[in-house]
N, C-alpha and C positions, 0 to 999 in steps of 0.2 A: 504494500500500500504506500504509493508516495505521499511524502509529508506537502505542509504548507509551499504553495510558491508567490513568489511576488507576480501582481497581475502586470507590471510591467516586463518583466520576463516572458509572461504568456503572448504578450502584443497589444494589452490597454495603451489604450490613449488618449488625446482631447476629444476627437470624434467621436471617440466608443463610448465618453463620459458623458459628452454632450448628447447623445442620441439616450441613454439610459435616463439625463434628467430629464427630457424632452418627452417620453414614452408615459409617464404617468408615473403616480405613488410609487417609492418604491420601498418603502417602510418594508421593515425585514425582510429583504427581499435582497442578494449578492450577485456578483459579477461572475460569470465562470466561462470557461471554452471548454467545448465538444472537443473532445482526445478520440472518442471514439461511438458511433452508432450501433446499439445493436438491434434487433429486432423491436423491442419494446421498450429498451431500458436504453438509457447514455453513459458515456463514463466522463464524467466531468473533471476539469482540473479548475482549483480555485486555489483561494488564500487558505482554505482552511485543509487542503489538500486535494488527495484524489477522491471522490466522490461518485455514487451513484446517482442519478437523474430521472426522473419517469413525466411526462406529460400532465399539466392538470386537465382535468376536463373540460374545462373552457377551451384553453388553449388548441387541444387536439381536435374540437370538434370544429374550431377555429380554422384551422388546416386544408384547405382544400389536395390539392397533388401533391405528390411523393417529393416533388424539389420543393415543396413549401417548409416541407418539416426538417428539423434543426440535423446538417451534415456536419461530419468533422471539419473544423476549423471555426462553426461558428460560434459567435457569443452569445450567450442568453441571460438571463434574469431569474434566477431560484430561489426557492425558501427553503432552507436545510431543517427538517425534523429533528426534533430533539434529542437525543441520545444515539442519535444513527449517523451514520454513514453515508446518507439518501438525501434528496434535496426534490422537490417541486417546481418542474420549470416554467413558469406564468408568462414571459416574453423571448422572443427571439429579437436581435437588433438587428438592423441592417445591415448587410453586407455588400464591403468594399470591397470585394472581385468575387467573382466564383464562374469556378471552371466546372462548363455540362458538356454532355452532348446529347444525342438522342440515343434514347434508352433501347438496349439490342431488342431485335426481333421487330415486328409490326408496327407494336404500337406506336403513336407518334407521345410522345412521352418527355419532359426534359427529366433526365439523371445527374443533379450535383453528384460531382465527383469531390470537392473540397471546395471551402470557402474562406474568405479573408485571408486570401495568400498574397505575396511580395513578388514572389518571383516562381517559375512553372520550370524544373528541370525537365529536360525529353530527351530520355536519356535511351539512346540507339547502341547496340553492341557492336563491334567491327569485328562480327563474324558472319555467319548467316543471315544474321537480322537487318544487316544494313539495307535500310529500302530508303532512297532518297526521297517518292513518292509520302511515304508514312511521314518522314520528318516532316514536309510541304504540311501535311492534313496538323501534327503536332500543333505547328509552329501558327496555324489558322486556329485551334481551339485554347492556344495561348493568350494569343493577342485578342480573340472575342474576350477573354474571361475578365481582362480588364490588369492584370499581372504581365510582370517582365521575364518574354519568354529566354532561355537559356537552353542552348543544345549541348545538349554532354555526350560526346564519344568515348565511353567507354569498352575496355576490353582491348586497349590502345598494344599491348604486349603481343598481343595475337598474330599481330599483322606485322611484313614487314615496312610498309611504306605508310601510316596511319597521318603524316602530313597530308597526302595526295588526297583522304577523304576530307579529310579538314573542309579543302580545297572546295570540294565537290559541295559540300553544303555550305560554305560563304556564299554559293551563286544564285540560290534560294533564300537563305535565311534571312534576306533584306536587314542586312544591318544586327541581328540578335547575334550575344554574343556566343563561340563555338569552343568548347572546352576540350579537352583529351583528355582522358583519365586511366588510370590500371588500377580499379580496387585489390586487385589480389596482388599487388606489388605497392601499394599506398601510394600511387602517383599523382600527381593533379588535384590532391582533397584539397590544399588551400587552397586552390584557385575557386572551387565552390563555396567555400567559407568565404572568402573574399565578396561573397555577392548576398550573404546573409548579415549577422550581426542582432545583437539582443533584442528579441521585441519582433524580426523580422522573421516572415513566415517562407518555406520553401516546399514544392509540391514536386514530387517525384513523379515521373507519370514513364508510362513507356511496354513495348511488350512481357509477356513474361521469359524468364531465361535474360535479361540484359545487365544482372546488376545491381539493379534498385537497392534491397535488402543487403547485399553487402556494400556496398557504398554506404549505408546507413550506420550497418557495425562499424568500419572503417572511422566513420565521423564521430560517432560516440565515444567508439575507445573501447566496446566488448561486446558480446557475441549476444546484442540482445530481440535478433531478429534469425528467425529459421531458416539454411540455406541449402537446397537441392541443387544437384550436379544437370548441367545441360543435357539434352539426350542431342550426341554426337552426331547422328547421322543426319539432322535437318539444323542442327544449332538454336533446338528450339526447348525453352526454357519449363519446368511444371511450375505450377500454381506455388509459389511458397506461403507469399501476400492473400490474405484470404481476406483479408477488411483493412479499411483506409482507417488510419492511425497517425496520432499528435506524439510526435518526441520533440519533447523540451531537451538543448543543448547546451540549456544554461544562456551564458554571455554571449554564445557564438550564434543564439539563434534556435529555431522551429524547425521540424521536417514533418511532411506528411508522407506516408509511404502507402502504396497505394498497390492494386494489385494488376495484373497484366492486363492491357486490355485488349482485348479477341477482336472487337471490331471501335471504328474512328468513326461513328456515326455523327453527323455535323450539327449543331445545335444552334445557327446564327440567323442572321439576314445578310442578304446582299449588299448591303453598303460595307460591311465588314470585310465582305473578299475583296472592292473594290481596293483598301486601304492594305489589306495582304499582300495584291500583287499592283504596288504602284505601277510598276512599269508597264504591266499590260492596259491599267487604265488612265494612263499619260499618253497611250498610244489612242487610245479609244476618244479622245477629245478630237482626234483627226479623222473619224469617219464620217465617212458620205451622213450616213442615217444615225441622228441621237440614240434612237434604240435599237442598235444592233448589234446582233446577236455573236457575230465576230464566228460564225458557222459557215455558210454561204453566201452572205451579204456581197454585192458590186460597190468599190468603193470604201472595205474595210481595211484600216490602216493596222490592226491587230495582224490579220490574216497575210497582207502585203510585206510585214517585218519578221512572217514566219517563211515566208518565201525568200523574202532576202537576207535569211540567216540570221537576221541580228536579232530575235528573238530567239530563245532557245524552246526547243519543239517539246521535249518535257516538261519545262516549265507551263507551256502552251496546254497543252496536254491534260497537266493538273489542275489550271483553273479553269478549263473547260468541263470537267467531270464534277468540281466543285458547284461549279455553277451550276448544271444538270440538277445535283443533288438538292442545291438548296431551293431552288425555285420549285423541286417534286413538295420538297419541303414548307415551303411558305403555301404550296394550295394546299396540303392536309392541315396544316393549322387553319387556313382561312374557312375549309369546309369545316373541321369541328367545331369551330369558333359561331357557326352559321347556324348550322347544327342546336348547340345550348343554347342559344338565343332563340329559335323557335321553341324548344324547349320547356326555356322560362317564362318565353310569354304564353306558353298554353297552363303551365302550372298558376299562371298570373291570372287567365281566365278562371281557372276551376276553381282557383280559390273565392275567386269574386262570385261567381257564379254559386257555388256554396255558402256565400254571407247570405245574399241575396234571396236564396229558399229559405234560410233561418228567418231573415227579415218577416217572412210571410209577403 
């Protein structure tokens, strides 16, 4: 059971304070951060320590979808029971970034991945796992979340030339900065601490098999995360991360460790990709037609700079599929959203309609 920490260790501050006086009463009522979700219960870190968490029933019925309710990394507002260990959580505060996407399979769904984060590590293996495509999608659910993304290549040992990929994602990563690392050799950890610091929060993300988890032991100083051997023949990692999780590092900072994820389902709008890929929409100011598709359009200056090379045709490539996906994206929200609203207003008739026979 971890003892007390100072909330400014955990990442309080003016904001967080000002949002808590702002939110209503808060008479017996503490500050705490989500470490970890579980099914029904939190595990909370506060002043008074590690803590258990459970919803009040206001709050929960409060709640509409599954990203409404409180993910790791958020703050809340609790009342700790008396002689327990357990706390009551009556508010959730706002949050200053959080990283989704779209929840696997059909549903259109958003899935917080973590919230109140600083900075988003996406961290690629240079073995099997390198897909320069994945980092593109990373480095889009980075920069939606509202956090400073950072690419870590890790497993830098493996390879003989790990400059040359460096390379390869400078010409994508618009600017984010590109790390090397070898946790099984401790190489490159300060250069990641370099980008944290007390109070500041950092989110691991990336497939499974890359890393994560020891980079995390790495950073702590002891073995306080489970770690399974790659299976060799695809360079593909098992599950060790089984839930996103708050490690306090003290002075040096947050990590959130998070577990592999199987699919990069996009959870934005289109102004967002516009701002991903400056350069294809620097180019898109010069076409014939405002709204063009940059597909088959006469007169596309997108299309004209992938013909004359100076666009590069994977990068082309990817915000083309990006684009596909999110617009499939933006009509299923707009149809469910269309959807509830006929919805409510028929629940809005029956219920009128029910006053109205009471009436006589």
């Amino acid at each position: 059971m971890r003892t007390g920490i100072r909330l400014e260790t955990l990442g309080w501050n003016e904001r967080l304070a000002r949002d808590s006086a702002t939110s209503g009463s808060t008479e017996g009522l503490v500050p705490a951060r989500v470490a970890a979700p579980h099914r029904r219960t939190y595990t909370l870190f506060c002043e008074r320590g590690e803590i258990e968490g459970i919803l009040s029933g206001k709050l929960r019925d409060a709640l509409g979808s599954a990203a409404e309710r409180p993910a790791v990394g958020d703050w809340v507002l609790a009342k700790p029971l008396p002689n327990e260990h357990r706390a009551v959580i009556h508010r959730i505060l706002p949050r200053a970034s959080v990283l989704s996407r779209k929840s696997a399979g059909e549903k259109t769904e958003e899935q917080v991945i973590a919230a109140n984060i600083d900075t988003v590590f996406l961290v690629s293996g240079l073995d099997g796992d390198f897909n320069l495509a994945r980092i593109q999608r990373y480095l889009f659910l980075a920069r939606e979340s509202g956090a400073r993304p950072i690419v870590v290549l890790n497993k830098a040992d493996l390879v003989e030339d790990p400059v040359s990929f460096e390379e390869k994602v400078e010409t994508v990563a618009g600017g984010a900065p590109v790390v090397r690392t070898s946790a099984e050799r401790r190489e490159g950890l300060e250069k990641l601490l370099a980008h944290l610091g007390e109070g500041k929060t950092g989110a691991l993300i990336g497939s499974s098999g890359v890393g994560k988890s020891t980079l995390v032991n790495r950073l702590v100083g002891s073995e306080i995360l489970e770690v399974r051997p790659v299976r060799r023949e695809r360079s593909r990692g098992r599950h060790t991360t089984t839930r996103r999780e708050l490690i306090v590092l003290g002075k040096e900072g947050l990590l959130i460790d998070t577990p592999g994820l199987r699919e990069i389902q996009l959870w934005a709008d289109g102004e967002t990709l516009e701002d991903a890929f400056e350069d294809i929409a620097g180019l898109a100011e010069s076409c014939r037609f405002r709204d063009c598709g940059h597909r088959t359009e006469p007169g596309c200056a997108v299309l004209a700079a992938l013909e004359e090379g100076t666009l590069d045709e994977r990068r082309y490539e990817a915000y083309a599929k990006m684009r596909k996906e999110l617009d499939h994206l933006r009509v299923k929200r707009e149809s469910l959203a269309h959807l509830a609203g006929k919805k409510r207003w028929k629940d809005i008739a029956k219920m009128r309609k029910a006053i109205k026979k009471r009436k006589g």
